[in-house]
C-alpha positions in Angstrom: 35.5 6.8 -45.8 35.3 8.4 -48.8 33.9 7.3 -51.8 37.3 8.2 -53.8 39.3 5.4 -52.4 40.3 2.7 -54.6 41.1 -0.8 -53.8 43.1 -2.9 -55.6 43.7 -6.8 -56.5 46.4 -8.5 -57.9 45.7 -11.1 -60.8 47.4 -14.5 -60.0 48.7 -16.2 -62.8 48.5 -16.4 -66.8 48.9 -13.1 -69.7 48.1 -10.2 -67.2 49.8 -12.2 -64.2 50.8 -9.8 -61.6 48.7 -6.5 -62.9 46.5 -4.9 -60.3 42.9 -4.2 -61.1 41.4 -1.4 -59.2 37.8 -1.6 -57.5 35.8 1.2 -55.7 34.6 0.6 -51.8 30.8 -0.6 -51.9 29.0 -2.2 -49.8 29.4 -6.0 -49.9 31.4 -5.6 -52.6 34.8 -7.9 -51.2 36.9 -9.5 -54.1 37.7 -13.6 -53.5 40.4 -14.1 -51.8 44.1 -14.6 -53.6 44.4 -17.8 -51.6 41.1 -18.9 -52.9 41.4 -18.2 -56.0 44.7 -20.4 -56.4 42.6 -23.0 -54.5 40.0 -22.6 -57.3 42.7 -22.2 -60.3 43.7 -25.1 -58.9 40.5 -27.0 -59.1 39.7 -26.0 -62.7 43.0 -27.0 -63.8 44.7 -23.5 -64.5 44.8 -23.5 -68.0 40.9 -22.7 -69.4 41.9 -22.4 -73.1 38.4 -22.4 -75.0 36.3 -22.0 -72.0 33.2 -19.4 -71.7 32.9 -18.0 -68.3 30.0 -15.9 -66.3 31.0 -13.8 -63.9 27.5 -13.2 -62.4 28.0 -10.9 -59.3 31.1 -9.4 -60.7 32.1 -7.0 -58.6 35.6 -6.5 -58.7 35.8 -8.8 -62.0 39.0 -10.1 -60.5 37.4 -14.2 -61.5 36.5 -12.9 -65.0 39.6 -11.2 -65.6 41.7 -14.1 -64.0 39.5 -16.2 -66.3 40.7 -14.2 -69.5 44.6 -13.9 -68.2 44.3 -17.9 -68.3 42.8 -18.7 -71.7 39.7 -18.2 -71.2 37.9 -17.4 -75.0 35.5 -14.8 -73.3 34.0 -13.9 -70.1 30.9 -11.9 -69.6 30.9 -10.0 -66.0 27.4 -8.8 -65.2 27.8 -6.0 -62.7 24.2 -4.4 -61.0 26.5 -1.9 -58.6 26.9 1.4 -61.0 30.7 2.4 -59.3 31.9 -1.3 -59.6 30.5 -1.4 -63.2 32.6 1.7 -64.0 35.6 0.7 -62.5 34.9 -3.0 -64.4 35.0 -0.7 -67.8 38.5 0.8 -66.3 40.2 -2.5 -66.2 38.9 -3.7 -69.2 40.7 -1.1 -71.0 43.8 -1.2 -68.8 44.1 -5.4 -69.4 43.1 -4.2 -73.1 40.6 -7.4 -72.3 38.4 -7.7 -75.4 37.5 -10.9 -75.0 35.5 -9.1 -71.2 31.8 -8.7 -72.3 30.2 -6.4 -69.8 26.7 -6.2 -68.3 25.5 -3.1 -65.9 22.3 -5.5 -64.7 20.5 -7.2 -62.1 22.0 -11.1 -61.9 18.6 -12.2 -62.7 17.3 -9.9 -65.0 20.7 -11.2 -67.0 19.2 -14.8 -66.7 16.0 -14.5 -67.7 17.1 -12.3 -71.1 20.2 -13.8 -71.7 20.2 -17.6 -73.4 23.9 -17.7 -73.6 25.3 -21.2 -72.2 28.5 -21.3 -70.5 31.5 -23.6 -69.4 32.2 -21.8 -66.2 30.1 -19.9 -63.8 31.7 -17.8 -61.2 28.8 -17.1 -58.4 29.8 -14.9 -55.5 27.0 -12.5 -54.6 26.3 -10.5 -51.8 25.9 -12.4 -48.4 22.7 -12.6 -46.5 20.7 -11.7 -49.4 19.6 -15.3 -50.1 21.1 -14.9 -53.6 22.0 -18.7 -54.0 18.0 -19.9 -53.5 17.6 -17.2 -55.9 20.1 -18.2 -58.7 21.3 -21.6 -58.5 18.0 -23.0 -60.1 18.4 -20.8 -63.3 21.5 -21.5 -63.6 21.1 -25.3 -64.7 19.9 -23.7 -68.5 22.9 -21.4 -68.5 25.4 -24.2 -68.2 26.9 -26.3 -71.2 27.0 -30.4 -71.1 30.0 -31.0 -68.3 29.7 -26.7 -67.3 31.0 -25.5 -63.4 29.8 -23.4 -61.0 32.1 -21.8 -58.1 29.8 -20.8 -55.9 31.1 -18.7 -52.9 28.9 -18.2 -49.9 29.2 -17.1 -45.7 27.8 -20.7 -45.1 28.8 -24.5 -46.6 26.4 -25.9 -48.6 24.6 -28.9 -47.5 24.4 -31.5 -50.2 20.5 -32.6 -48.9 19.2 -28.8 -48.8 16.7 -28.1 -51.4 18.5 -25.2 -52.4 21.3 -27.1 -54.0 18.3 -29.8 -55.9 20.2 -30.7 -59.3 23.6 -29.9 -58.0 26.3 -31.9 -57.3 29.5 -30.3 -54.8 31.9 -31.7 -56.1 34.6 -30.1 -54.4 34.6 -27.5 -51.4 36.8 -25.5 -48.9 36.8 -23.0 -46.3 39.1 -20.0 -46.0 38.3 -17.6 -43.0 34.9 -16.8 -43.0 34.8 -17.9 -46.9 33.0 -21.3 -48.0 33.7 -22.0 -52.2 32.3 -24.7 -53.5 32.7 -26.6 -57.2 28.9 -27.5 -58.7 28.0 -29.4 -61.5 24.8 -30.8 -62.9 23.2 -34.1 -61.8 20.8 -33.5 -64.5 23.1 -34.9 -67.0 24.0 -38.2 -64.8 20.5 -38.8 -64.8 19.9 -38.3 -68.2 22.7 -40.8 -68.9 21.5 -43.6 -66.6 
């Protein structure tokens, strides 16, 4: 395989609907699947006027850029993989997509510099690298009052594990060998009680 081929995926719906972003072959690097992604659109409603979104594990930034092409006001797409981070800069300038903040960095080097808080997290790291025990506990200071995560995963999550503690699944799927999952907070509901 050579390291020249491209890959390519095609943007579902909103300003850039039906462009093609291109992505480089890289180990575990697989973008989310067009069916669910409209399962997830779906989910969050399809418009997301207003909305900040992370797109931690970027990858192919095809849920960042989907993000922007549906109103999102920015999305930052932190990238650690240095030929998916270039080929991220690519399709920022073909989708002219200034509102695409970029990050060549380590997921949780990201968290523990950055402060930023955000509507929507998009969380699709590598599989079998225990990412989720990792990230899902930081992410509770990233998130705004009433905030998402989409966490995608090779396993479903069980709502009694401790790695979910503070989370909420509020909705989930399966597609092939592709569990998604919709988070939120429980720290809030208890706050509120």
């Amino acid at each position: 395989m050579s390291d020249k081929k491209l890959n390519t995926v095609r943007i579902n719906a909103g300003e850039w609907r039906s462009r093609i972003i291109k992505f480089p072959d890289a180990i575990g690097l697989r973008p989310t699947p067009e069916r669910v992604r409209q399962t997830v659109f779906n989910w969050l409603g399809q418009d997301l006027s207003g909305l900040s979104c992370l797109d931690l594990f970027a990858g192919t930034g095809v849920m960042g850029f989907e993000a922007l092409s549906r109103g999102a006001l920015t999305a930052t797409l932190v990238e650690k993989s240095t030929p998916a981070y270039k080929a991220l800069i690519e399709n920022k300038q073909l989708l002219k997509a200034e509102q695409a903040s970029l990050r060549h960095q380590d997921a949780l080097q990201f968290l523990s510099q950055n402060s930023q808080k955000f509507n929507l997290i998009f969380l699709d790291p590598p599989y079998h690298m225990q990412w989720l025990d990792k990230v899902l506990p930081q992410l509770l200071a990233h998130l705004l009052e009433d905030g998402l995560v989409y966490a995608e995963s090779e396993f479903s999550l069980d709502p009694n594990s401790e790695m979910i503690q503070g989370w909420q699944i509020i909705k989930q799927s399966k597609a092939g060998n592709v569990f998604y999952h919709l988070l939120k907070s429980v720290q809030v509901e208890k706050a509120q009680v």
